[in-house]
C-alpha positions as CSV (number, residue, x, y, z in Angstrom):
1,X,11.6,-36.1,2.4
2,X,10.7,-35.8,6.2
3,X,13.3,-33.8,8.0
4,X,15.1,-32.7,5.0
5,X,14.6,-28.5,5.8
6,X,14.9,-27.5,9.4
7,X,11.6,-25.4,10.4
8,X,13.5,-23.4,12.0
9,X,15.4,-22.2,8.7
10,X,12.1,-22.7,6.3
11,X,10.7,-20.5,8.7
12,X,13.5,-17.7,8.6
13,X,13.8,-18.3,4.8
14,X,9.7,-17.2,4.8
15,X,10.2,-14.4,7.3
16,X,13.2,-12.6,5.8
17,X,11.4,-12.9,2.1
18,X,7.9,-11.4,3.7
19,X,10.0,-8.5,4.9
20,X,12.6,-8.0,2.2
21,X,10.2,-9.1,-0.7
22,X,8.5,-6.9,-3.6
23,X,5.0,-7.6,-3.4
24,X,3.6,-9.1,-6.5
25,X,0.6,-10.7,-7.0
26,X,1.4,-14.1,-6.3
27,X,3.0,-12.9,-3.1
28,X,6.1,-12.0,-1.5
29,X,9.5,-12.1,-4.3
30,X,12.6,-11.9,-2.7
31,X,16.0,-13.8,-4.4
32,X,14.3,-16.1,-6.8
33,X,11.5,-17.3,-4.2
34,X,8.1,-16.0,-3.7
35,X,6.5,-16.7,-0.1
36,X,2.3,-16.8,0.7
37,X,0.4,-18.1,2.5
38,X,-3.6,-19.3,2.1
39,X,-6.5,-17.0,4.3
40,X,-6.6,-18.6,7.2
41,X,-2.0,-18.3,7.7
42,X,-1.7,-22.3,8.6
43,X,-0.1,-22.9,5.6
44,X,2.5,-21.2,4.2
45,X,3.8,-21.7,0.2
46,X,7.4,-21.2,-1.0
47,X,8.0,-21.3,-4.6
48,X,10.3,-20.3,-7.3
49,X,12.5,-22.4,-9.5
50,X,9.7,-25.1,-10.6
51,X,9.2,-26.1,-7.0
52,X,6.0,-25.4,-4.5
53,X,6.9,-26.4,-1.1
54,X,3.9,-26.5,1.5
55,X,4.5,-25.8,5.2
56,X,1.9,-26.7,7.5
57,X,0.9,-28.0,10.9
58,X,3.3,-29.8,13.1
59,X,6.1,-28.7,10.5
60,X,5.3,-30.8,7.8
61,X,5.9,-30.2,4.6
62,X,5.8,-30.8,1.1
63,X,7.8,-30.6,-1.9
64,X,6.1,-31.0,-5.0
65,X,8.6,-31.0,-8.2
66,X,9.7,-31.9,-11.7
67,X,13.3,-32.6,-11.3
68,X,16.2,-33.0,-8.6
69,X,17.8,-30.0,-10.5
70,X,14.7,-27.9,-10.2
71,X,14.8,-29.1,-6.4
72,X,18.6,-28.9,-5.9
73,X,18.4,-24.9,-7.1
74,X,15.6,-24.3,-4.9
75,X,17.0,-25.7,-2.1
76,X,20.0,-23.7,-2.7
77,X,17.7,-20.3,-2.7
78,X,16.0,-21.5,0.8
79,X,18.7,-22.4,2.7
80,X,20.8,-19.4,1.6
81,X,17.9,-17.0,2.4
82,X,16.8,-19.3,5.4
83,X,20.9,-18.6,6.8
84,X,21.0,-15.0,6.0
85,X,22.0,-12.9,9.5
């Protein structure tokens, strides 16, 4: 799994939902994905279409899922929010 997202886009793909997002209570909704992170910021969550990715220190991550479909759509969602100008 290790090097599968580039930061660099998970990162965008986070940013770009936190400021184009409706707030909900589960966090940040933007295109499918919601975007959190816990109290303290190190971590930050991205979920939506039965997948919770975890982001963390020395850009690590995560993916925690039932199905490569559930992951291929998510993935899809990311990387197309994660590429957005």
């Amino acid at each position: 799994m290790k090097n599968e997202i580039d930061s660099k886009t998970l990162l965008r793909a986070y940013e770009r939902i936190q400021q184009h997002g409706e707030q909900t209570e589960q966090g940040k909704f933007y295109q499918g994905l919601y975007a959190y992170s816990d109290v303290d910021g190190y971590t930050l969550y991205l979920q939506g279409s039965g997948v919770l990715l975890r982001f963390g220190f020395h850009n690590t991550y995560h993916l925690d899922y039932q199905s490569e479909k559930n992951k291929s759509d998510f993935m899809n969602k990311l990387l197309s929010i994660g590429k957005e100008p």
